[in-house]
C-alpha positions as CSV (number, residue, x, y, z in Angstrom):
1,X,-3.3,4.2,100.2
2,X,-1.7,0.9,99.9
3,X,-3.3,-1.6,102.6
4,X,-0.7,-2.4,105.0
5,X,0.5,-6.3,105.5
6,X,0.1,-7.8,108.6
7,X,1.7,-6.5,112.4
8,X,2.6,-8.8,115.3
9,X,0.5,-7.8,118.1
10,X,1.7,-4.9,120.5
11,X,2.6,-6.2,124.2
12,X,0.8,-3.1,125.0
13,X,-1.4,0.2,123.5
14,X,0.6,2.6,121.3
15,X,0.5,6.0,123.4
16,X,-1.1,9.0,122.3
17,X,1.8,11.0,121.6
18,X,2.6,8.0,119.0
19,X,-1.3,8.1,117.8
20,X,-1.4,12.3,117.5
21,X,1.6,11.7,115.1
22,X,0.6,9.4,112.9
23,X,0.5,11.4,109.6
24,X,4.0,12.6,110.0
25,X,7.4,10.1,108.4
26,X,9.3,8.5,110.6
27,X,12.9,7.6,110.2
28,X,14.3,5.3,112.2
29,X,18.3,5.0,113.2
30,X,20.0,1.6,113.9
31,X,21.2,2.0,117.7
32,X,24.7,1.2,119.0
33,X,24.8,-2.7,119.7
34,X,24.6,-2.3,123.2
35,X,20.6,-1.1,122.5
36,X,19.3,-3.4,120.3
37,X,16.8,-5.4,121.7
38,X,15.3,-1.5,123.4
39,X,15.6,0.0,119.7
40,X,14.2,-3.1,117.9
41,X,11.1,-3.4,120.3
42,X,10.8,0.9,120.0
43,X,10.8,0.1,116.3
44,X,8.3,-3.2,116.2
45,X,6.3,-0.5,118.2
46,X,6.1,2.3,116.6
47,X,6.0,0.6,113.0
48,X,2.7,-1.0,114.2
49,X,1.2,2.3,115.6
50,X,1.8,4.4,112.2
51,X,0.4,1.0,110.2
52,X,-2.8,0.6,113.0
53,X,-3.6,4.2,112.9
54,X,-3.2,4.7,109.0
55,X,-5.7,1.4,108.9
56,X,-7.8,2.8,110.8
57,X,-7.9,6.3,108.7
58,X,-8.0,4.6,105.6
59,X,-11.3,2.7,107.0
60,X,-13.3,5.5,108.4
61,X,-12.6,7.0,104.8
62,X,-14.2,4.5,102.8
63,X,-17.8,3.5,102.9
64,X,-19.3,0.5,104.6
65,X,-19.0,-2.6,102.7
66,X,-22.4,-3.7,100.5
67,X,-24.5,-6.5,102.4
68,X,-26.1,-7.5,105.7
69,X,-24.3,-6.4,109.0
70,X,-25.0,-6.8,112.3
71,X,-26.0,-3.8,114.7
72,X,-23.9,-4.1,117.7
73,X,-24.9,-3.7,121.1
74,X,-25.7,-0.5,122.9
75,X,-23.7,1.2,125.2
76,X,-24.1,0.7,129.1
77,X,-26.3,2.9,130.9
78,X,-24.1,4.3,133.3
79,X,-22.2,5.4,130.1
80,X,-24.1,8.8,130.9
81,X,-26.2,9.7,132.9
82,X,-28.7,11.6,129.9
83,X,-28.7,8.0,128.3
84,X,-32.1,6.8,127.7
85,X,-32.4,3.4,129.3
86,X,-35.3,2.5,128.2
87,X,-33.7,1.9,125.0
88,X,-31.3,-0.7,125.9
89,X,-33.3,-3.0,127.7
90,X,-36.2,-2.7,124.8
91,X,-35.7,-6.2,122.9
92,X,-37.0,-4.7,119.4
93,X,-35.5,-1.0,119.8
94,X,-31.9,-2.5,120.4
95,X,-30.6,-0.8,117.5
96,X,-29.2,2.7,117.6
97,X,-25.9,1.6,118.1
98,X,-22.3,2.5,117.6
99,X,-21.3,0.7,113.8
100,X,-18.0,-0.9,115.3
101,X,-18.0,-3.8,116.6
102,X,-20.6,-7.1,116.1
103,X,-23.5,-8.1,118.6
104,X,-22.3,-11.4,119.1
105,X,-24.8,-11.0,122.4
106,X,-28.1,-9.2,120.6
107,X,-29.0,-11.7,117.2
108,X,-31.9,-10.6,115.5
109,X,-31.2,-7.3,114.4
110,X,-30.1,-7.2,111.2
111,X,-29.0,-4.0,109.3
112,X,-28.5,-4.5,105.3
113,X,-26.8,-1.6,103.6
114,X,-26.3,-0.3,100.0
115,X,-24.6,1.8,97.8
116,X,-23.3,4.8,100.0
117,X,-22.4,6.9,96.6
118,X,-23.6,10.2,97.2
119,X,-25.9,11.2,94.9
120,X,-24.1,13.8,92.1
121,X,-25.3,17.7,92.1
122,X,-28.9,17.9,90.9
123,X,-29.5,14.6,90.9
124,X,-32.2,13.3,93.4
125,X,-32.1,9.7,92.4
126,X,-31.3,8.1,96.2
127,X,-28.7,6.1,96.9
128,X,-29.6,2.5,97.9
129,X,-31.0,3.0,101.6
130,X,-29.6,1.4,104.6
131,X,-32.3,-0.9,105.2
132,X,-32.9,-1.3,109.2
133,X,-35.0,-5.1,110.2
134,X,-36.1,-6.5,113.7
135,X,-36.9,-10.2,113.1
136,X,-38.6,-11.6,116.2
137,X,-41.0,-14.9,116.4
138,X,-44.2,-16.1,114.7
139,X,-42.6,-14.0,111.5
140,X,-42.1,-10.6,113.1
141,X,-40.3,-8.4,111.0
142,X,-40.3,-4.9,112.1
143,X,-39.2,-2.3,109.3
144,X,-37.2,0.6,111.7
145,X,-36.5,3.8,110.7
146,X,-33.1,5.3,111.4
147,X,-31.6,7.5,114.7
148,X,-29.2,10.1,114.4
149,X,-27.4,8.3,117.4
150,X,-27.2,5.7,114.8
151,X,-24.1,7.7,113.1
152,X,-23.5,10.2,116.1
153,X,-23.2,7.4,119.1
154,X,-23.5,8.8,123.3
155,X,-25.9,11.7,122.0
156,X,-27.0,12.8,125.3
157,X,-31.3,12.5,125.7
158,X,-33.5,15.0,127.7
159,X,-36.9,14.8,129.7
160,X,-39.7,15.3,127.3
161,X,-41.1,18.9,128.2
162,X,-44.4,17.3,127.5
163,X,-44.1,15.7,131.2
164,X,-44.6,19.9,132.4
165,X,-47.0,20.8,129.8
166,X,-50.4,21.4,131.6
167,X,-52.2,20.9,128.5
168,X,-51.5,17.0,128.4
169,X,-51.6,16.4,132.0
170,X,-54.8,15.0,131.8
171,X,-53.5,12.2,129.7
172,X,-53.0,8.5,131.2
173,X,-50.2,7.5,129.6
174,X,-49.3,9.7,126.7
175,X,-45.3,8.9,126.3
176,X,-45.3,5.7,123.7
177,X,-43.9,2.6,124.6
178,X,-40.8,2.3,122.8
179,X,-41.9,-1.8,122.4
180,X,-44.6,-0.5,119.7
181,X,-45.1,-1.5,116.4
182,X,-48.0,-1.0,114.0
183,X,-48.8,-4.2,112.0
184,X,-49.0,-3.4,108.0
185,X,-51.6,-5.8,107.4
186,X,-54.6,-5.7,109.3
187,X,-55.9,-9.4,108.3
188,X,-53.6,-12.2,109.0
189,X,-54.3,-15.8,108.8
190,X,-53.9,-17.9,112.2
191,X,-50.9,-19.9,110.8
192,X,-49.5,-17.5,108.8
193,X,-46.2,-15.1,109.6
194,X,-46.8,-12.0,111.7
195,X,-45.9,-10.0,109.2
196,X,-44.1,-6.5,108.9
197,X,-44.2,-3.4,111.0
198,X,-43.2,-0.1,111.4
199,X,-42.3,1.9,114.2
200,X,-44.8,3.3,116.3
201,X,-45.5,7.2,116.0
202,X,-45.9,9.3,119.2
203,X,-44.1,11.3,122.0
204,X,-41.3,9.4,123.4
205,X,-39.9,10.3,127.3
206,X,-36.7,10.8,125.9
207,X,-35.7,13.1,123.7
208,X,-33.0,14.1,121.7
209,X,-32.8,17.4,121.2
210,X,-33.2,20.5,123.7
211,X,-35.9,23.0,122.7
212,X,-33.7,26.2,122.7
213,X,-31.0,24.0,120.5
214,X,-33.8,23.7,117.6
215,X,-33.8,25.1,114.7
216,X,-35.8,24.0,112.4
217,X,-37.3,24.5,108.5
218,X,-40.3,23.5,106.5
219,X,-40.4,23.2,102.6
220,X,-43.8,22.5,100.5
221,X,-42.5,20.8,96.7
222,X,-44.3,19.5,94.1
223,X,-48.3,19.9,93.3
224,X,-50.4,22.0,95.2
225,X,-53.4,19.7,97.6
226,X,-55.6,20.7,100.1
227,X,-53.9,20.5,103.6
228,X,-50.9,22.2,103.0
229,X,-51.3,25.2,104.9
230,X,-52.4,23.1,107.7
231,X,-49.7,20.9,107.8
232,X,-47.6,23.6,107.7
233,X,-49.9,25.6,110.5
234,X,-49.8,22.2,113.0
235,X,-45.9,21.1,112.8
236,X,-45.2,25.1,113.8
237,X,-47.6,25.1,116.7
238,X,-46.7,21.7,117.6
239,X,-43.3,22.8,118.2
240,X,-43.8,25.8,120.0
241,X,-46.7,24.4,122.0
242,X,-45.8,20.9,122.9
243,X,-41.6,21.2,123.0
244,X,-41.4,25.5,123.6
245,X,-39.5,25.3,120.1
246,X,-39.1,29.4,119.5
247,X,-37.6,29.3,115.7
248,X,-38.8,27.9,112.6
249,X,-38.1,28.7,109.4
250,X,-40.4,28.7,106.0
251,X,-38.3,27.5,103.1
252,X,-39.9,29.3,100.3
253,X,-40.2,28.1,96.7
254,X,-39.8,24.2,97.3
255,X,-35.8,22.4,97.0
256,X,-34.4,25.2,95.2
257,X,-35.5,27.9,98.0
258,X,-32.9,26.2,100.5
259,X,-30.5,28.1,98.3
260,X,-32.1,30.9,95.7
261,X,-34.6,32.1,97.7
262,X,-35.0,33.9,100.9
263,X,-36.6,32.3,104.4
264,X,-39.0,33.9,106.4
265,X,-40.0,33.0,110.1
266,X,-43.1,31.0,111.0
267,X,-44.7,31.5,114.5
268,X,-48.0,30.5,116.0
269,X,-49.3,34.1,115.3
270,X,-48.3,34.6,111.8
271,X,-49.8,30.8,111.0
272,X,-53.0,31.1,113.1
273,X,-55.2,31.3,110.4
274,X,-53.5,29.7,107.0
275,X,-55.4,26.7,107.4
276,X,-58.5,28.5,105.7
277,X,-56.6,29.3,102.4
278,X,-55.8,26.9,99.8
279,X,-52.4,26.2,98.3
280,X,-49.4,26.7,100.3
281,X,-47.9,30.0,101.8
282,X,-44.5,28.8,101.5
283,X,-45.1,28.5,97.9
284,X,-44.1,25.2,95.6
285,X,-41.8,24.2,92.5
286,X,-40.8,21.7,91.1
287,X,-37.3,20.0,90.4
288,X,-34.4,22.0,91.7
289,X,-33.1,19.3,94.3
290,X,-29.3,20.0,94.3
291,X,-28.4,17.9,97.1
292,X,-24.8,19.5,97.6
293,X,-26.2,23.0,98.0
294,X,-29.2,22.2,99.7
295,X,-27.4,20.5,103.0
296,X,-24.4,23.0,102.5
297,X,-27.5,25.6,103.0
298,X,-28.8,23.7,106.2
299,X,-25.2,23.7,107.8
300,X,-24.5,27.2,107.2
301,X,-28.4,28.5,109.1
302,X,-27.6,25.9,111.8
303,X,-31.0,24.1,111.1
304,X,-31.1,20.5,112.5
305,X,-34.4,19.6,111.7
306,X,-35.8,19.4,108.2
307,X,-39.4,18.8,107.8
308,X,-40.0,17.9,104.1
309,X,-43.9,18.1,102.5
310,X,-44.7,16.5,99.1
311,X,-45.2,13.7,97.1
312,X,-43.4,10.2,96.3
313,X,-40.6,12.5,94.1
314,X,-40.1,14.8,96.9
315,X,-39.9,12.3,99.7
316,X,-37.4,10.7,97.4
317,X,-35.1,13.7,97.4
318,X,-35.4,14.2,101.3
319,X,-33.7,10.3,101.1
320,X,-31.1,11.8,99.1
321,X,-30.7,14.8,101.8
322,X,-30.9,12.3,104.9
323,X,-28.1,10.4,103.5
324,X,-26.2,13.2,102.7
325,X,-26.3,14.6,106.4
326,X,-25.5,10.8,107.7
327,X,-22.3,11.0,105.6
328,X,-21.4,14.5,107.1
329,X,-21.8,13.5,110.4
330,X,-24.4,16.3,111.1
331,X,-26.9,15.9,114.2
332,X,-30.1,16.9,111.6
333,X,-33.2,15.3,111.5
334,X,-34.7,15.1,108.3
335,X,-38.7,13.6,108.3
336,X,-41.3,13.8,106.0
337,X,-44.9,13.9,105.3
338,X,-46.3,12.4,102.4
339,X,-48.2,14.6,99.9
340,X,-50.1,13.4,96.9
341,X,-54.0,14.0,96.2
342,X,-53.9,11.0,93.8
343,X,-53.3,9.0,96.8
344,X,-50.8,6.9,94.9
345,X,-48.5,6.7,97.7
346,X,-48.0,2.7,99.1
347,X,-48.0,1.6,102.5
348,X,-50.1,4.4,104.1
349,X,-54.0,3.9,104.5
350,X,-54.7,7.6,102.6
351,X,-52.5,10.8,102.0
352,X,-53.8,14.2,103.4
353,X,-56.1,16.1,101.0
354,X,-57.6,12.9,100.1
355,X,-60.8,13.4,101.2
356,X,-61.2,17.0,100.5
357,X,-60.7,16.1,96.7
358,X,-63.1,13.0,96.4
359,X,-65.9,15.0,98.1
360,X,-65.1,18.6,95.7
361,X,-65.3,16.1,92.6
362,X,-69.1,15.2,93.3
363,X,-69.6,18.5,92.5
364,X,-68.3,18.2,89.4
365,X,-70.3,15.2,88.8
366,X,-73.5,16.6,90.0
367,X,-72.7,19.7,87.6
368,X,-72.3,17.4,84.6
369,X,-75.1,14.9,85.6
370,X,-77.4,18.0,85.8
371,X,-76.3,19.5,82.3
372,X,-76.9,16.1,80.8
373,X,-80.0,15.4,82.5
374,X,-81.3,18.2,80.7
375,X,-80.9,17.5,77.3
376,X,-81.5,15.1,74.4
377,X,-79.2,12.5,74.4
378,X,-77.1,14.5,77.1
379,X,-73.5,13.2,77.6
380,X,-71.3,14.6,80.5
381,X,-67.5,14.0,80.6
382,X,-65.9,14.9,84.0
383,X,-62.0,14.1,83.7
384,X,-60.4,13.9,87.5
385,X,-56.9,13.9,88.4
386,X,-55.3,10.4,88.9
387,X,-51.4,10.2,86.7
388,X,-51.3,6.5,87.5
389,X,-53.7,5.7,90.1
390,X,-57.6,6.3,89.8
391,X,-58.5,6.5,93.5
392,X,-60.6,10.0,92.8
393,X,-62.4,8.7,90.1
394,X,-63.3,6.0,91.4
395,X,-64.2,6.7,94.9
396,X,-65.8,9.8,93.7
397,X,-67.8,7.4,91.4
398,X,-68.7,5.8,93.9
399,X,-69.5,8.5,96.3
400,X,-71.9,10.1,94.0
401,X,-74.1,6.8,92.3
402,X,-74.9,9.4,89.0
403,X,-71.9,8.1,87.0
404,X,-72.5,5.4,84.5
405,X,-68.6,4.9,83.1
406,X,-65.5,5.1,84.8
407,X,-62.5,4.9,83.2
408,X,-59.2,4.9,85.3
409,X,-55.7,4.1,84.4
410,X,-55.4,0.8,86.0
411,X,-57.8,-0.4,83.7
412,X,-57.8,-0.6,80.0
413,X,-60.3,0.1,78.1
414,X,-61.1,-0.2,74.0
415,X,-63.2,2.2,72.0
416,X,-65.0,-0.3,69.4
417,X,-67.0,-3.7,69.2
418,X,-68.8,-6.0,71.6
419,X,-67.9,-4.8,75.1
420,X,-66.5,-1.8,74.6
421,X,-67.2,2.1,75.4
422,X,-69.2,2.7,72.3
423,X,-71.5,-0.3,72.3
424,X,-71.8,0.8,76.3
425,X,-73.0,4.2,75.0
426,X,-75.3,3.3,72.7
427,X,-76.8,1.3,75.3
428,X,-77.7,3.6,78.1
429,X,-78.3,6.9,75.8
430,X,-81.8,4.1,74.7
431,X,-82.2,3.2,78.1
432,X,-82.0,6.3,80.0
433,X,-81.4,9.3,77.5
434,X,-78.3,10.9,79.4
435,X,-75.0,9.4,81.3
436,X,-72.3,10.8,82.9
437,X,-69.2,9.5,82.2
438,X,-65.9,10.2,84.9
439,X,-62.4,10.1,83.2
440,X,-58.7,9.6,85.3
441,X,-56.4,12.1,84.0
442,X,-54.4,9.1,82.9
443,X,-56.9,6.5,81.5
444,X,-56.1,5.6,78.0
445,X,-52.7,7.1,77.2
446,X,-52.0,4.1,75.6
447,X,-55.4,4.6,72.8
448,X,-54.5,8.1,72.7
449,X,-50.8,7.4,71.8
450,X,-51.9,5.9,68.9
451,X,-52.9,9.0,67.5
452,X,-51.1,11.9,69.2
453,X,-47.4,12.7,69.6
454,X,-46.1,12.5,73.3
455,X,-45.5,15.5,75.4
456,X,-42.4,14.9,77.4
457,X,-41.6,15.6,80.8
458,X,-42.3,17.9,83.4
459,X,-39.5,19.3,85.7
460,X,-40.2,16.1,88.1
461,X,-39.6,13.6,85.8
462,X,-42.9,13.1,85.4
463,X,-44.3,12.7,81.5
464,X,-47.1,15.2,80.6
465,X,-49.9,13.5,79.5
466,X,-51.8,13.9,76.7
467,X,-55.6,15.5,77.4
468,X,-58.0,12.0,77.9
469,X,-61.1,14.4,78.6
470,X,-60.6,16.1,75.4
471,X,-59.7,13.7,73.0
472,X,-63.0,11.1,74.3
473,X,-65.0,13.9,74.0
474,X,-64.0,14.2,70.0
475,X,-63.6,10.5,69.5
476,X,-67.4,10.0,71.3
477,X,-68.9,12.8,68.6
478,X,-67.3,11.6,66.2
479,X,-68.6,8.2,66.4
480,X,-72.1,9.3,67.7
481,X,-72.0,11.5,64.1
482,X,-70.9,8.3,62.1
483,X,-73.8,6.1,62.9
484,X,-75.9,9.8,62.7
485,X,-77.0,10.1,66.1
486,X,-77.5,13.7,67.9
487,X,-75.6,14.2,71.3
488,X,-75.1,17.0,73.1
489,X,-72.0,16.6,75.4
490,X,-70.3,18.8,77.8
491,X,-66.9,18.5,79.2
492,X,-65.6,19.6,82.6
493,X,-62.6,19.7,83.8
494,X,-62.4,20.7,87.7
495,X,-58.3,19.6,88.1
496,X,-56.9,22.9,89.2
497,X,-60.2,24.3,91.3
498,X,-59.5,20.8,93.6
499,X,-56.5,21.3,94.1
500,X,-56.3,24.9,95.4
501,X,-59.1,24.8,97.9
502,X,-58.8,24.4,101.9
503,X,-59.3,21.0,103.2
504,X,-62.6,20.0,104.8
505,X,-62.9,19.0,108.4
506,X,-61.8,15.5,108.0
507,X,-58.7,16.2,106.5
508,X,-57.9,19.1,108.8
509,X,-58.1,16.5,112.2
510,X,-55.7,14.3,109.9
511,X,-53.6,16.7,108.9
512,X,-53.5,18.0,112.4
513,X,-52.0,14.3,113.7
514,X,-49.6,13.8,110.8
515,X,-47.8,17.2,111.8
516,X,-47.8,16.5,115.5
517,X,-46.3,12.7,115.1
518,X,-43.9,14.0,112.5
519,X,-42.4,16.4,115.8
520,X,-42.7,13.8,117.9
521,X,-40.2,11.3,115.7
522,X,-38.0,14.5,115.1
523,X,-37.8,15.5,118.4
524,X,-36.8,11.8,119.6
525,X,-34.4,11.9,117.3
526,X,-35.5,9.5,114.5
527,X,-34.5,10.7,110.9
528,X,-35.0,9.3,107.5
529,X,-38.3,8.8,107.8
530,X,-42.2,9.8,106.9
531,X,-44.9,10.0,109.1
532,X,-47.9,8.2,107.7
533,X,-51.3,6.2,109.3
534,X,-51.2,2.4,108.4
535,X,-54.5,0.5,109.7
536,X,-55.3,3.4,111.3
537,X,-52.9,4.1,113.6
538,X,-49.8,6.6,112.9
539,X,-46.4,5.4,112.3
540,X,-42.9,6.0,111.0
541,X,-42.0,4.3,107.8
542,X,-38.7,4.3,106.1
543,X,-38.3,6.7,103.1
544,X,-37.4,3.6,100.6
545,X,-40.9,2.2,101.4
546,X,-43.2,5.1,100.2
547,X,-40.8,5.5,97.1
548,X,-40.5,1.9,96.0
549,X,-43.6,2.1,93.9
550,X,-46.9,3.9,93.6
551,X,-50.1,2.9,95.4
552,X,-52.7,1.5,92.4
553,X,-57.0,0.9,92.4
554,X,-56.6,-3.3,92.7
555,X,-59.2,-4.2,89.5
556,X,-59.6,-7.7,91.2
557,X,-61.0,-6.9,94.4
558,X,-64.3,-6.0,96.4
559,X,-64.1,-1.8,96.1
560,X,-63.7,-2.0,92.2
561,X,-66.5,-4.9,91.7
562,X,-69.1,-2.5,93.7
563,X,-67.9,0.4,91.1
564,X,-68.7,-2.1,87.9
565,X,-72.5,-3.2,90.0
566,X,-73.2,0.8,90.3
567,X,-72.6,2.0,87.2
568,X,-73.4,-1.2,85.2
569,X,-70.3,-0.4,82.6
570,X,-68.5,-3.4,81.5
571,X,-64.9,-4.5,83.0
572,X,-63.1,-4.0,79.2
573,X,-61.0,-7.0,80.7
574,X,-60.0,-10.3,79.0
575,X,-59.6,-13.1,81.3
576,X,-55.7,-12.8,80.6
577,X,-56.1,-9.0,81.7
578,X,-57.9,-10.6,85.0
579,X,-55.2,-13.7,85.8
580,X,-52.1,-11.1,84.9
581,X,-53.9,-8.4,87.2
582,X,-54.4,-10.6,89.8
583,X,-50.9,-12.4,89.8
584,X,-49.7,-9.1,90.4
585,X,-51.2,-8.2,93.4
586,X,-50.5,-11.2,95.0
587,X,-46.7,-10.9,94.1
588,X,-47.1,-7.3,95.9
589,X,-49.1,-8.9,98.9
590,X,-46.3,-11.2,100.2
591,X,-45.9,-10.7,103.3
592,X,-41.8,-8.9,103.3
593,X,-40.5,-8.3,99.9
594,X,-37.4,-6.0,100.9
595,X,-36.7,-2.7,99.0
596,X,-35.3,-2.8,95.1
597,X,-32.0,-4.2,95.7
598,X,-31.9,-5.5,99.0
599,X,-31.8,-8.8,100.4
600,X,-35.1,-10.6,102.1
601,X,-34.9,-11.1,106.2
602,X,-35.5,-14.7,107.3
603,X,-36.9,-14.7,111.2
604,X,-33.7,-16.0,112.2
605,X,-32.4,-12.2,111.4
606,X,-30.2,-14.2,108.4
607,X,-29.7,-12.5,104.9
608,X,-31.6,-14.5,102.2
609,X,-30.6,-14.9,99.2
């Protein structure tokens, strides 16, 4: 439609009846003389209804434009009596507000969106993210996740049912201040800027949605990792335990179950002991995010909260979902839990499973330390999962003090010459007469490239790589036969027996407090988000942030130098390698970067450009 020139102001409102009727045609008679100036004024005035209200159509039709824009002020308490006010006198929680008109009284809250498009059918590349900052002084830039009274303004709240639980009357002061904010980076310097922070996780006093009113549905994607069935076990007894939540649904069969596969129901009793199995009883895939069918599958069950477990891929296309129920107007809260046992997801301390897989690899290590203790000239090759970051291999390395090379993908390494693998070989087979060398799953891709034709990619996205353990193991005999040397190597590889184990106490507590504040944030109605621990305490953190990149071992700082002192391997770094390295991560260190896309925050709460 057309936009529509410009209207002289009314004297007074249109009426409804004039409103209700906007979409018909109107025709309009010239009056006898003796009725002009009534007839033109009926005219001026019903001219400028039909153009106000067709304005105001055509604008809730379109997107929001691109760029920073203000959150407005919140509502008045007395606007109901469910309201929470603890919410509008909070300085820094002043933002789930109604999109229409600007806070000329409440600076400082800037909200920065991007490209609405909705993401086409099958496709779980997100849309650019409606980016959500707090600026406050000293540099304060809080990070906020989003509200489903964000897009759905006067929700009504409701007393926590945590306040009547018996079970947490013992507690001093359990509900969260809504003021709370968890600091990114532990270490600051006295002069420098506060820094970001994200949201606080916990139990708020307010809450958005009614326990008998839930329905909610839990859906495992990607790789299988130790602590899915406990994840899954803790956000089902959380709900029926702390909020009286009576129905949960299992998707089953990752994205694609919300639609080809059947559901089954989860209760406490039919969870109770799932935690003791590997895998996931939901069962996994991978690909099959069609976003269209996916929400149309969550409207037609009724389900309004989506809990969504999996890696930086998966979280990605529960952005894609959350955006999709924004634009529909649905009151669904859609959170996640990060899932990756590379660890390679940014911002959090350590992903779930973690632990369980470090401390399963030593016995890998020990196996192939033993095997080449035992022989002449004994080599063992233990190859660890880690795509793109080494954080196994290397804490594993670490962890276990037998390893004398370890090879990760953040670090490149050469095969030939002064300072490389071979020469390092050579070297401890004289001293010592065994070594144990542990291999990242994707260490040298580049080297093996060279030789071998790529694999593609899997249904993630993700490109198969080429077997590392394998083709060292051939390229370290055949050199050891060219300079006529006897070895005797053996190769492990213990990928798929970490992954499907249960996880070990340690992850289980962890676990245990990702699923309960991933409730809590659902329950107060905060969407779009991912619960994660950041300096140790437990926050929410926008979707765009774990997604933005992937997590990397830093090859210039204290953790990696203690690996090079234990197993006495060389770095396989040129001082250009170092500087570039290093340049790098303190590009990533600054202290607010903004997503891909979107513009910086000045503490001022002004767009930078």
């Amino acid at each position: 439609m057309a936009d529509v020139p410009p209207i002289p102001p009314l004297p007074s409102s249109p009426s409804p009846l004039l409103l209700h009727h906007h979409h018909h045609h109107h025709h309009v008679v010239a009056p006898p003389s003796s009725a002009v100036n009534v007839a033109t004024l009926l005219l001026v005035t019903v001219a400028v209804a039909i153009a106000r209200c067709h304005l105001q159509q055509k604008r809730s039709n379109e997107p929001p434009e691109p760029g920073p824009r203000w959150s407005p002020p919140t509502s008045s308490p007395s606007a109901t009596e469910a309201k929470d006010s603890s919410r509008s006198t909070c300085p820094r929680a002043a933002h789930h507000r109604h999109p229409s008109r600007p806070p000329w009284d409440a600076p400082r809250v800037l909200r920065a969106w991007g490209d609405p498009t909705v993401a086409a059918e099958g496709d779980a590349a997100a849309p650019k993210p409606e980016v959500k900052l707090v600026t406050g002084d000293g540099g304060y830039v809080l990070e906020d996740v989003p509200h489903v009274s964000d897009y759905l303004p006067d929700l009504p709240t409701y007393s926590n049912p945590l306040q009547d639980n018996p079970a947490y009357s013992v507690v001093k002061q359990y509900f969260v201040n809504p003021d709370d904010t968890v600091c990114q980076k532990a270490i600051i310097h006295k002069d420098g800027p506060r820094g970001n922070h994200f949201r606080r996780a916990g139990p708020r006093q307010r809450v958005y949605f009614q326990s008998d009113e839930v329905s909610a549905c839990i859906v495992t994607c990607g790789g299988l990792c130790p602590g899915l069935n406990t994840v899954i076990r803790e956000i089902v007894c959380g709900l029926y335990d702390m909020y009286g939540v009576s129905r949960v649904l299992g998707i089953q069969g990752g994205y694609r179950g919300f639609y080809a596969c059947n559901t089954i129901d989860l209760t406490p009793k039919s969870v109770n002991d799932i935690h003791k199995r590997g895998g996931t009883v939901l069962g996994t895939s991978r690909g099959g995010h069609d976003t269209t069918k996916i929400v149309d599958s969550i409207q037609d069950r009724g389900i309004n909260q989506v809990y969504v477990i999996g890696g930086d891929g998966t979280q990605r296309g529960a952005g894609v979902i959350f955006e999709e129920v924004r634009r529909r107007g649905l009151k669904v809260a859609v959170a996640g839990i990060p899932k990756t046992i590379d660890n390679d997801i940014p911002v959090i301390d350590k992903s779930f499973g973690f632990d369980t897989a470090v401390e399963e690899a030593q016995r890998a290590i020990n196996a192939a330390h033993v095997e080449a203790g035992s022989a002449e000239n004994g080599i063992g090759v233990v190859k660890l999962m880690g795509r793109y970051s080494g954080f196994i291999a290397h804490y594993a390395t670490l962890a276990s003090r037998d390893v004398d090379c370890c090879l990760i993908p953040e670090s490149p390494f050469f095969l030939e010459g002064e300072g490389g693998l071979f020469r390092h070989l050579e070297k401890r087979l004289k001293d010592n007469g065994h070594m144990v060398i542990v291999v990242a799953e994707g260490a040298g891709q580049k080297l093996i490239a060279e030789t071998m034709q790529s694999m593609g990619k899997d249904a993630s996205g993700n490109a198969m790589l080429l077997d590392v353990g394998l083709w060292l193991s051939q390229k370290i005999k055949e050199h050891f036969k060219k300079i006529k040397t006897t070895i005797n190597l053996k190769y492990i590889d213990p990928t798929y027996m970490i992954r499907a184990i249960p996880s070990n106490a340690s992850d289980n507590v962890y676990c245990t407090l990702l699923a309960h504040s991933v409730v809590h944030g659902a329950m107060a109605g905060y969407t779009g988000f991912t619960a994660g621990q950041v300096n140790g305490r437990h926050c929410y953190i926008p979707f765009y942030r774990i997604t933005e990149k992937q997590n990397k071992v830093s090859i210039t700082d204290r953790m990696w130098a203690r690996l090079l002192s234990s197993t006495n391997q060389p770095s396989f770094l040129s001082k250009k390698d170092v500087d570039e390295a290093r340049m790098e991560e303190e590009r990533a260190a600054k202290p607010f970067d903004g997503p891909p896309s979107n513009p910086k925050v000045a503490s001022n709460g002004n767009a930078v450009k």
